[in-house]
MARBA-3410 file (N, C-alpha, C, O; in Angstrom, 1 decimal):
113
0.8,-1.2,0.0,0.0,0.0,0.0,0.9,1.2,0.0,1.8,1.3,0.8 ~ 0.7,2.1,-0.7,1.2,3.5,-0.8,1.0,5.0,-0.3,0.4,5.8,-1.0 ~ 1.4,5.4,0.9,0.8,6.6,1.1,1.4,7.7,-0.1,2.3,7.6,-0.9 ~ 0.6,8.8,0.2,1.1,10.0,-0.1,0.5,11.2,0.4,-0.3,11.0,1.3 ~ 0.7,12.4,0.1,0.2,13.8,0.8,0.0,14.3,-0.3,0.7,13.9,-1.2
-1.3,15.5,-0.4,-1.6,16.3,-1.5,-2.1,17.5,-0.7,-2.6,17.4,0.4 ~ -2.0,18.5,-1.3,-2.4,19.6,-0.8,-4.0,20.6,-1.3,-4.8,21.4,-0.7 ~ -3.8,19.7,-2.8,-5.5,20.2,-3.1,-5.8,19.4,-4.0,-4.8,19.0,-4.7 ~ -7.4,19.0,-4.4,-8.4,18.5,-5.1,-7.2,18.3,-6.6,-7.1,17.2,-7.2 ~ -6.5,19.3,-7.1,-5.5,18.9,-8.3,-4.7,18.0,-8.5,-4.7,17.2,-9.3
-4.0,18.2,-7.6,-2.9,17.2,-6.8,-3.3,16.0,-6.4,-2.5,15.0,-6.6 ~ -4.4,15.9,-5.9,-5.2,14.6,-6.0,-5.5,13.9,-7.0,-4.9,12.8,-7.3 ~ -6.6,14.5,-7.8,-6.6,14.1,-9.1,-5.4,13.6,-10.2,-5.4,12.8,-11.1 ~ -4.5,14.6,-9.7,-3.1,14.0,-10.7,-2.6,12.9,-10.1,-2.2,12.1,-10.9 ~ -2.6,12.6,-8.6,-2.0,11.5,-8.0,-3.0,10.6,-8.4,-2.3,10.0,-9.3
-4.3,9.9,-8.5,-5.0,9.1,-8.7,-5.0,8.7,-10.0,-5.3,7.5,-10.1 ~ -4.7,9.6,-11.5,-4.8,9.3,-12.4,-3.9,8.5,-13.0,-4.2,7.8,-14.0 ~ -2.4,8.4,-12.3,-1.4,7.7,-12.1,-1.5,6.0,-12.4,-0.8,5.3,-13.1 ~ -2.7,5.9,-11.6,-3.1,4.3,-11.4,-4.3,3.6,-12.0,-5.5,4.0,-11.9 ~ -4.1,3.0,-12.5,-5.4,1.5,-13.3,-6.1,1.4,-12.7,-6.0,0.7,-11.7
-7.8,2.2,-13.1,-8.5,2.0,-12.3,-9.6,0.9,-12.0,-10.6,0.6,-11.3 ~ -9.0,0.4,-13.1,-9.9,-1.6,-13.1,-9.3,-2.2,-11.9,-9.8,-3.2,-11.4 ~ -8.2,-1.6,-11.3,-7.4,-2.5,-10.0,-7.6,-1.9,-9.2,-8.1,-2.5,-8.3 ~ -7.4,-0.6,-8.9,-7.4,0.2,-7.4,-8.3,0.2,-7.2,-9.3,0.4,-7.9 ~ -8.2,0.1,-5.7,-9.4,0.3,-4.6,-8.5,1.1,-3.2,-7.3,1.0,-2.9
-9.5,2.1,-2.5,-9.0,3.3,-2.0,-9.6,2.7,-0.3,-10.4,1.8,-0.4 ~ -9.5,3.1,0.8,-9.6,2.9,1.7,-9.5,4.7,2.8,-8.4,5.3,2.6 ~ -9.9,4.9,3.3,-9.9,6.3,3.8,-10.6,6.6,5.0,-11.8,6.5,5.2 ~ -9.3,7.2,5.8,-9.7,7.2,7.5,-9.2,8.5,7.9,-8.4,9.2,7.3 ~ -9.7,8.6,8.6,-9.5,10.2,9.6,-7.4,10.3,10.3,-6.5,11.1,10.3
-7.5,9.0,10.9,-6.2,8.9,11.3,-5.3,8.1,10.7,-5.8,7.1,10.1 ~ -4.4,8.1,10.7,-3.2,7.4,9.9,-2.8,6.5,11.0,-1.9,5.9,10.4 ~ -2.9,6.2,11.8,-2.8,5.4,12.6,-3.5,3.7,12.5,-3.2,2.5,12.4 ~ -4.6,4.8,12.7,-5.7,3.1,11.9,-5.5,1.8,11.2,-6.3,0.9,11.0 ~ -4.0,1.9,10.6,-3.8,1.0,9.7,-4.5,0.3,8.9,-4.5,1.0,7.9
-5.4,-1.1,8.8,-5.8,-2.0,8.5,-7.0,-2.5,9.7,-7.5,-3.7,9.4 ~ -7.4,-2.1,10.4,-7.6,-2.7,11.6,-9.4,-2.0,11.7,-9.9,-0.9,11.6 ~ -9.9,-3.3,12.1,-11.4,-2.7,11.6,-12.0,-1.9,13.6,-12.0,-2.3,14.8 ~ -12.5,-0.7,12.9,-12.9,0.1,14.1,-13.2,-0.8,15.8,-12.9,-0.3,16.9 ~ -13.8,-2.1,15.6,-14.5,-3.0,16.9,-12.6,-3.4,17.1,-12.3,-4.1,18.1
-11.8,-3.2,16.3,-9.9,-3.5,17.3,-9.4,-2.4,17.0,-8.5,-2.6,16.2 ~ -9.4,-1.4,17.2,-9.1,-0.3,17.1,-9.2,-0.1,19.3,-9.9,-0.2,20.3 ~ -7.9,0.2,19.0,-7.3,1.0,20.4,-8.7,1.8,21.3,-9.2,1.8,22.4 ~ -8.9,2.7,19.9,-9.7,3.9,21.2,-11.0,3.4,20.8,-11.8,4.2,20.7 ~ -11.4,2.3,20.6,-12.5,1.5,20.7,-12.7,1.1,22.0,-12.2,0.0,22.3
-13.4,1.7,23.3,-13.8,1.1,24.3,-14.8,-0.3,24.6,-16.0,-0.3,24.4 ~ -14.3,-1.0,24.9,-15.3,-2.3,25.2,-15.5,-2.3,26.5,-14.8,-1.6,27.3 ~ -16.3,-2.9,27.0,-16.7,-3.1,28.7,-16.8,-4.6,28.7,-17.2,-5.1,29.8 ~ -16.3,-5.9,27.4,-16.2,-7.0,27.7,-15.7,-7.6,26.9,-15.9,-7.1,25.8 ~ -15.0,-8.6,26.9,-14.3,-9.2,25.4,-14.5,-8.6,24.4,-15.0,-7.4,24.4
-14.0,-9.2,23.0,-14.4,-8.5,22.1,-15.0,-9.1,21.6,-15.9,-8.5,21.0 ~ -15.0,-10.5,21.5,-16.4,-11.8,20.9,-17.4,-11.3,21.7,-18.3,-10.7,21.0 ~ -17.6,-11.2,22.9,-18.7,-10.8,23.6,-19.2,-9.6,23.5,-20.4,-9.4,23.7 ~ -18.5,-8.6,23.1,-19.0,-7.5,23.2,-19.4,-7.2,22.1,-20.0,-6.1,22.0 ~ -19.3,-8.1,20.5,-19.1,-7.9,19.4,-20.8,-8.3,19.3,-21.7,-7.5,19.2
-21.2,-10.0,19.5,-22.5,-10.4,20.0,-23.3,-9.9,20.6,-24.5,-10.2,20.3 ~ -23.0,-9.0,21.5,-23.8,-7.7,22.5,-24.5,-6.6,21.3,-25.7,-6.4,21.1 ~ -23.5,-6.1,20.7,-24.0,-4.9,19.9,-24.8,-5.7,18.7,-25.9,-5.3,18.2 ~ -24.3,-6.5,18.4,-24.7,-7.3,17.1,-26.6,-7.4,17.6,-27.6,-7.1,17.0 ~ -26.5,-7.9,18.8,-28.2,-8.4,19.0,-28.5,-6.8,19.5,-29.5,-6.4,19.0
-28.1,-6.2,20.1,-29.2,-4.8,20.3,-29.2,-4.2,19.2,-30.3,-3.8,19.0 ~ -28.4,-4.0,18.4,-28.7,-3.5,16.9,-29.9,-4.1,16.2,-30.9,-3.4,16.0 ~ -29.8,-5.4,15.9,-31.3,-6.4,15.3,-32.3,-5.9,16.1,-33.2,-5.3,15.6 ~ -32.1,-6.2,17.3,-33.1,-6.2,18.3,-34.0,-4.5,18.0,-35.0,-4.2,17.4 ~ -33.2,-3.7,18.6,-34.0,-2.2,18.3,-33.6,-1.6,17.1,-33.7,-0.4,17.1
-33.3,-2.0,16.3,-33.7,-1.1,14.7,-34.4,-1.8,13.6,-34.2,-1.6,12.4 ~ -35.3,-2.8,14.1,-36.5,-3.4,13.2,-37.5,-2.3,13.1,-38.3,-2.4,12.2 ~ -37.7,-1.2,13.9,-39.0,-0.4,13.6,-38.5,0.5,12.7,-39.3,1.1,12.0 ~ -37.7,0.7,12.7,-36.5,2.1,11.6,-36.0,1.2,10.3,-35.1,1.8,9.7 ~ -36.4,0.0,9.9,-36.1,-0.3,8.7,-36.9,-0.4,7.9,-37.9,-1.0,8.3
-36.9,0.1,6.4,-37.4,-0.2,5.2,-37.5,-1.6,4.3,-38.2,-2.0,3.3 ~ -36.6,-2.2,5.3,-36.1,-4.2,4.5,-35.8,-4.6,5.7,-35.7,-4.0,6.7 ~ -35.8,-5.9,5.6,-35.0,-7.0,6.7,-34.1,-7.3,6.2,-34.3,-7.8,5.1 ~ -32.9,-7.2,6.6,-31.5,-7.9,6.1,-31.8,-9.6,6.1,-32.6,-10.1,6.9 ~ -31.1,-10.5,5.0,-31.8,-11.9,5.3,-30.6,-12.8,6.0,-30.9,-14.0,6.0
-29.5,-12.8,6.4,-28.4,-13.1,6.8,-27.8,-12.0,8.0,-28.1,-10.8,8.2 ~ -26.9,-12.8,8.6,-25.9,-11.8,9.8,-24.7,-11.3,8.7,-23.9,-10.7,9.3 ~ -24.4,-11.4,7.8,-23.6,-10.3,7.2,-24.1,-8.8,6.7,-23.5,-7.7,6.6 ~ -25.9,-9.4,6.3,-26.0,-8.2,5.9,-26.6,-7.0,7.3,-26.6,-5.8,7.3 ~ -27.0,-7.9,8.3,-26.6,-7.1,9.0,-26.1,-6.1,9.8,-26.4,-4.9,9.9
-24.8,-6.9,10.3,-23.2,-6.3,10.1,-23.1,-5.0,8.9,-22.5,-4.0,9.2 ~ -23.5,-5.1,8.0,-23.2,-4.2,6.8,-24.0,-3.0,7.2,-23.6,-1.9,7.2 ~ -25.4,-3.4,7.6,-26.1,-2.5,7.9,-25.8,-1.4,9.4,-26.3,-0.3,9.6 ~ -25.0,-2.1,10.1,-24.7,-2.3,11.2,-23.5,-0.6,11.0,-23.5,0.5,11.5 ~ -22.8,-1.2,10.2,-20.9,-0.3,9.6,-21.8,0.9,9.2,-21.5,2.0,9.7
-22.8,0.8,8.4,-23.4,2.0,7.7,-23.9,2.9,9.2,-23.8,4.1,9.0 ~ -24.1,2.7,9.8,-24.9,3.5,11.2,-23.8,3.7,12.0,-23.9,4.3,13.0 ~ -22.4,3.1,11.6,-21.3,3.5,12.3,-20.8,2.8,13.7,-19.8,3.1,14.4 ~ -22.1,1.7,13.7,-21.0,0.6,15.1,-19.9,0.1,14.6,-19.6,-0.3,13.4 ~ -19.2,0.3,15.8,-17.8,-0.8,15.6,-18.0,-2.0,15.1,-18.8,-2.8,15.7
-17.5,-2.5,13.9,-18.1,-3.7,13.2,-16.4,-4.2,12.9,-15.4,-3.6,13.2 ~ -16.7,-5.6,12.4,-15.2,-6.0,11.7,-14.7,-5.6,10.8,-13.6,-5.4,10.5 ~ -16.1,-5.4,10.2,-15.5,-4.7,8.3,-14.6,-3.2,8.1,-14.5,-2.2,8.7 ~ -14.1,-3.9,6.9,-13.6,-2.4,6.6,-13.7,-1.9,5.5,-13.6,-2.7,4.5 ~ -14.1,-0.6,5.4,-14.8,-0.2,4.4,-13.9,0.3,3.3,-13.0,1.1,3.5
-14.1,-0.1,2.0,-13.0,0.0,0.7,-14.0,0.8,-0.6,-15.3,0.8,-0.7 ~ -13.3,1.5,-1.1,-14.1,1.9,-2.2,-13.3,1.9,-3.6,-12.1,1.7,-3.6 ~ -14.0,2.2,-5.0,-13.3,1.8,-5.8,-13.4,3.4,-6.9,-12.8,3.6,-7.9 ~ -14.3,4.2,-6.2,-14.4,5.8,-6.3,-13.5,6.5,-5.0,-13.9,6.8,-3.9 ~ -12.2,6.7,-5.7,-11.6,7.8,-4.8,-11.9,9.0,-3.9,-11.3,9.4,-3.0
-13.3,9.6,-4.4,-13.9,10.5,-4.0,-14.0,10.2,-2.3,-13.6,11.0,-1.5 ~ -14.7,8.7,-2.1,-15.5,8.0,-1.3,-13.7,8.2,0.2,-13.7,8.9,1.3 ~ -13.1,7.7,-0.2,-12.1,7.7,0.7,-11.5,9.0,0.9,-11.4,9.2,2.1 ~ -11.1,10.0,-0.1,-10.8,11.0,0.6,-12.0,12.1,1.4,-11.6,12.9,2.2 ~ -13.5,11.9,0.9,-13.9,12.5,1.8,-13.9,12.1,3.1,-14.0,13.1,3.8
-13.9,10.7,3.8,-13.4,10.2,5.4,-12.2,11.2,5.5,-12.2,12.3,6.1 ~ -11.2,10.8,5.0,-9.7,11.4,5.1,-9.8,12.4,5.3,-8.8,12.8,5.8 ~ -11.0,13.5,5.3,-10.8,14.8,5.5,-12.0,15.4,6.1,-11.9,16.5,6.5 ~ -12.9,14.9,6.2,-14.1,15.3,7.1,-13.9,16.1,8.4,-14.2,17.3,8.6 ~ -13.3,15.3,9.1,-13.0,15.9,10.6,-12.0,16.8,10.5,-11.5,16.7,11.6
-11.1,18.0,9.5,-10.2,18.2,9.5,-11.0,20.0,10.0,-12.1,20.4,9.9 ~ -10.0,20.6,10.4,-10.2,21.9,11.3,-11.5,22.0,12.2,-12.4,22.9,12.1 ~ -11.6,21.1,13.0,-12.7,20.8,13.7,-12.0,20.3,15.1,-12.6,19.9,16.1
END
């Protein structure tokens, strides 16, 4: 994986166009720290119990209280989970995109705030 720094929307664009975009996929987080490591193992992720256990905890109060706020029933526990990442619990997944846009707006949302 390759970092780099850009200073504006041009520079970006010039850096991205660089690469084949039938292959790249972009990945984009607020902290550079973050590595690879999906939010529910992430450091400043507090748990109050294992992380299997605490992962099962959120998993069923999620199901449990946001059946009246859904439009569909997910039909599996992945989709779930997916639905789960979109609302922003700590989930396993990590989120990839294959529109650059999608990643650097994480990368920069929280920025002078």
């Amino acid at each position: 994986m390759r970092e780099f720094g850009v200073k504006n929307f041009v520079e970006f664009h010039e850096r991205i166009q660089r690469y084949d975009q039938r292959y790249t996929i972009y990945r984009g987080v607020s902290n550079v720290s973050y590595n690879l490591t999906p939010k529910i193992g992430r450091p400043d992720t507090k748990l109050k119990r294992p992380l299997q256990k605490a992962e099962r905890a959120m998993f069923e109060l999620f199901r449990d209280r946001s059946v009246p706020y859904l439009s569909f029933t997910p039909r599996n526990q992945w989709e779930w989970i997916g639905l789960m990442q979109h609302h922003g619990a700590p989930t396993r997944l990590l989120d990839w995109s294959r529109n650059p846009l999608v990643p650097a707006y994480f990368s920069v949302e929280n920025e002078g705030t």
